[in-house]
N, C-alpha and C positions, 0 to 999 in steps of 0.2 A: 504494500500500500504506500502510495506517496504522502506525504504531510506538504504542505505550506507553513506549517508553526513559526518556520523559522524565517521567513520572508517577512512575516509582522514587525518579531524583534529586529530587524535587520534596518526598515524600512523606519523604527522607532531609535535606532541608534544614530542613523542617518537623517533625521528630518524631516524623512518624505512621506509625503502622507496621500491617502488614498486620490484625494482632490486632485493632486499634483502630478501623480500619474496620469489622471483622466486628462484634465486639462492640459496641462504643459509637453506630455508627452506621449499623447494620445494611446494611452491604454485603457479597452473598451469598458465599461461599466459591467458589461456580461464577462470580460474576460477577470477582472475583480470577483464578480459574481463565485464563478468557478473555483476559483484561486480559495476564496473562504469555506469552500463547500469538500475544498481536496478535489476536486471531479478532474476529468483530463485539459489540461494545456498543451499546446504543441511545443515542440523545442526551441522556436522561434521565439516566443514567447517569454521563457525563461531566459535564453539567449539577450531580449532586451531588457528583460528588469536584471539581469547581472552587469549589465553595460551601464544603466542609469543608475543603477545604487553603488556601481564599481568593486563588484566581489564578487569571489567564487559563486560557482553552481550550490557550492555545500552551505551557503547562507542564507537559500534561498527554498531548498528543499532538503527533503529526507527521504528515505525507502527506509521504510518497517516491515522488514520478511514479515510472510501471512503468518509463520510460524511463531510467531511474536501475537497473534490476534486469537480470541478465544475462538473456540476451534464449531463447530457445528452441536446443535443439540439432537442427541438419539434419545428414542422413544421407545422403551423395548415395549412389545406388545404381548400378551402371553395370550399364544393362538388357540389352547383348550376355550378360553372368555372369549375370542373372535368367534372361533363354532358353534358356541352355544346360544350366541344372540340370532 
């Protein structure tokens, strides 16, 4: 999974604030949008907010292996009570 967590701090070290993007340097309100939600950005993307905030990729994002995520819920079912209903 990707985070953005670190593009906040990043963006709060640096001054820039969300306005400033939109305005000054034309990044979309949806692509903000995304960005808070973690959903996909293109590389392009990340590529210009490392250039306007002048730092690595690594200040900007994160990868959290899924194995790091709680994992799926199992339901065991006990099929003698399936049959009988």
């Amino acid at each position: 999974m990707v985070t953005y967590n670190r593009l906040w701090e990043t963006m709060r070290k640096k001054n820039v604030t969300q306005y400033r993007l939109i305005k000054h340097y034309g990044i979309s309100a949806g692509q903000i949008g995304r960005l808070k939600k973690n959903m996909y950005v293109s590389t392009h993307t990340i590529e210009v907010l490392c250039s306007i905030l002048d730092c690595p990729v690594e200040e900007v994002m994160e990868i959290i292996p899924d194995s790091a995520l709680p994992g799926p819920i199992i339901i065991k079912v006990d099929s003698k009570a399936a049959k009988s209903t």
